[in-house]
C-alpha positions as CSV (number, residue, x, y, z in Angstrom):
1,X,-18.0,-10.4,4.9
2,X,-16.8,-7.9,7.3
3,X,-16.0,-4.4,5.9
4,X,-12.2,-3.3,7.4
5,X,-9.7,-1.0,6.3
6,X,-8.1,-2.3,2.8
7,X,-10.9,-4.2,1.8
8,X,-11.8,-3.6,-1.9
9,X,-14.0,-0.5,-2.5
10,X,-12.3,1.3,0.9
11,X,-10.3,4.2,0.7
12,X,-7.5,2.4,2.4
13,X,-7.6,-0.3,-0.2
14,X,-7.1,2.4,-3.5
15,X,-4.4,4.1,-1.4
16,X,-2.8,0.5,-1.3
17,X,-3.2,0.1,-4.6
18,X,-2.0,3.6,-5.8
19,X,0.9,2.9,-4.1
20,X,1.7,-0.7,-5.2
21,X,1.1,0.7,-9.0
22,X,3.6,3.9,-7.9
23,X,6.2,2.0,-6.8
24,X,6.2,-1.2,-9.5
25,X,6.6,2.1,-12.1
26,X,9.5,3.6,-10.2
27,X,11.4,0.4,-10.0
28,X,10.6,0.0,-13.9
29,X,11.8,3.7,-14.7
30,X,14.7,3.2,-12.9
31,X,16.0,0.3,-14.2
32,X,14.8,1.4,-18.0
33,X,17.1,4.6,-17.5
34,X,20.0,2.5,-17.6
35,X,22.2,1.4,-20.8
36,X,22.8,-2.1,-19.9
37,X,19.8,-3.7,-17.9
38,X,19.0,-5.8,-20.3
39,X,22.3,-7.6,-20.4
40,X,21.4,-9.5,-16.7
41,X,18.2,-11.6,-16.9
42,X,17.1,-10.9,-13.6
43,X,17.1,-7.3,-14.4
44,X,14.5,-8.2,-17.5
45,X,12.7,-10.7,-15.1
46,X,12.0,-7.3,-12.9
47,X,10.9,-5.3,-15.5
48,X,8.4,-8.2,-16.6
49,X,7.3,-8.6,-13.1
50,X,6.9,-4.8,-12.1
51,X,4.7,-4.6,-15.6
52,X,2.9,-7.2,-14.6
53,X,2.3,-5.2,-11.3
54,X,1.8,-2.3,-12.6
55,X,-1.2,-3.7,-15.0
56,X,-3.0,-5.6,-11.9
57,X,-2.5,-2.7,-9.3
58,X,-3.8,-0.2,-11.6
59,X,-7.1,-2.1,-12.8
60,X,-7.8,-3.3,-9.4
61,X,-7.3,0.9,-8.5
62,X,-10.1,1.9,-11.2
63,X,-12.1,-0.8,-9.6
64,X,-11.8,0.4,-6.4
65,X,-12.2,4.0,-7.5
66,X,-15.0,3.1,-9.4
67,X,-16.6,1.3,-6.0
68,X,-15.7,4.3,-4.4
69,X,-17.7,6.6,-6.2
70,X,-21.0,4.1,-5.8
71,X,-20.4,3.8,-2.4
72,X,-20.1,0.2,-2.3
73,X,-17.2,-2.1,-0.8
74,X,-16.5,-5.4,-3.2
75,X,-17.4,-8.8,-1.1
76,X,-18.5,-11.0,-3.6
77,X,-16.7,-14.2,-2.7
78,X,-15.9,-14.8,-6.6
79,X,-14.3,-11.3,-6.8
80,X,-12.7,-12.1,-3.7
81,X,-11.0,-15.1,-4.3
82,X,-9.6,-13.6,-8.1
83,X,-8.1,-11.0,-6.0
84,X,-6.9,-13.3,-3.4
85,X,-4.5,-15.8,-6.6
86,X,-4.1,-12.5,-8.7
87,X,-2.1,-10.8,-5.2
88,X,-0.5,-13.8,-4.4
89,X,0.5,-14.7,-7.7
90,X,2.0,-11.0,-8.5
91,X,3.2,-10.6,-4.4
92,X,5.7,-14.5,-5.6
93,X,6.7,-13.1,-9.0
94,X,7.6,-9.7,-7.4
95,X,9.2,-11.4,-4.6
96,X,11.1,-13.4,-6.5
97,X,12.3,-10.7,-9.1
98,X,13.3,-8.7,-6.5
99,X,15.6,-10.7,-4.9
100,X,16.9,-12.0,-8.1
101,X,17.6,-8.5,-8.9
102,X,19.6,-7.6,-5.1
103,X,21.8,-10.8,-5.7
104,X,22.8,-9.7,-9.0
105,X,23.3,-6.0,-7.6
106,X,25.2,-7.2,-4.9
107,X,27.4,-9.3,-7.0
108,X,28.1,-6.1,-9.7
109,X,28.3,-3.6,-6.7
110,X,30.5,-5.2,-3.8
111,X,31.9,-8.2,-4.8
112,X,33.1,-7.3,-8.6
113,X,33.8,-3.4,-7.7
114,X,32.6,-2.6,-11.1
115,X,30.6,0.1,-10.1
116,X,31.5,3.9,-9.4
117,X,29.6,7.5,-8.7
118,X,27.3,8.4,-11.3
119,X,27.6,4.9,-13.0
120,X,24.1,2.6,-13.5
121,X,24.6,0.7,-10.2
122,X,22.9,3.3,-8.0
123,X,20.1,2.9,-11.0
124,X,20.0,-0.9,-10.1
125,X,19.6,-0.4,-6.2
126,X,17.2,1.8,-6.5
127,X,14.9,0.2,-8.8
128,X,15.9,-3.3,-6.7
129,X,14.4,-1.1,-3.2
130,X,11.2,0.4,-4.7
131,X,10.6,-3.1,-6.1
132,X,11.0,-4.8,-2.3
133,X,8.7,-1.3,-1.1
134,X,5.9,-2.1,-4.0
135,X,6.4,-6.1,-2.5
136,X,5.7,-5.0,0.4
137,X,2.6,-3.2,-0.6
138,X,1.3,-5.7,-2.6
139,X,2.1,-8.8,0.7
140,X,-0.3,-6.2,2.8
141,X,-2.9,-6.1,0.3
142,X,-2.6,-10.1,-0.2
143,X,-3.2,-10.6,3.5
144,X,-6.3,-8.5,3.8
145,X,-7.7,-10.1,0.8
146,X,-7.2,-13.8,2.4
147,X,-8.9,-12.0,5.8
148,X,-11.4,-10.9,3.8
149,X,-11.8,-14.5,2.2
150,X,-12.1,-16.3,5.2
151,X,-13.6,-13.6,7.5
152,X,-16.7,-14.0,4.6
């Protein structure tokens, strides 16, 4: 297997990693700050889905940290292909949440004109973007592990 930036055990790939676990706990803190999230179940749906996140992100950052350290990259084809279902599986369910999550934002913010300054709505888009940013993340990390897959 060829060794490129984001593989597991690379720098690249613990930044990527760090940052997919940063953002999954923003969008969580940011939606748990409000009174009423848990009246909307798309809202709950992204807070399961950002703690699932946040659980894989941060074990798979201690593995790559802990590769790190040794000085070894991860390329065995077993490992490999967990990581390849375990992204792809978490990039769906965040994908999903998070659009789940914009629709019902949309609906509250624009179309009902429920929302004003200060209220829970700017809560809501915020969360809804870091979860998209930590998607994003977690779709680049995805991609490199099927490279990796098939490049081995």
């Amino acid at each position: 297997m060829k060794d490129f930036p984001g593989t597991p055990g690379t720098l690249t790939g613990l930044t990527l990693r760090i940052s997919q676990c940063g953002f999954a706990v923003g969008s969580i803190a940011a939606m748990a700050t409000t009174t009423s999230f848990f009246n909307f179940t798309a809202f709950c749906f992204l807070i399961a889905s950002m703690g699932l996140q946040v659980i894989w992100s941060f074990v798979l950052a201690l593995l790559d940290a802990y590769a790190l350290v040794r000085k070894k990259t991860i390329h065995n084809p077993v490992l490999v292909s967990l990581f390849v279902v375990g992204d792809w599986v978490t990039a769906t369910l965040s994908l999903a949440a998070a659009s789940a999550s914009a629709g019902i934002t949309v609906l509250y913010f624009n179309d009902l004109g429920q929302c004003k300054i200060g209220d829970a709505c700017q809560k809501y888009q915020i969360s809804v973007a870091l979860a998209y940013m930590s998607w994003i993340t977690i779709l680049i990390s995805s991609l490199i592990m099927l490279w990796l897959l098939a490049a081995g």
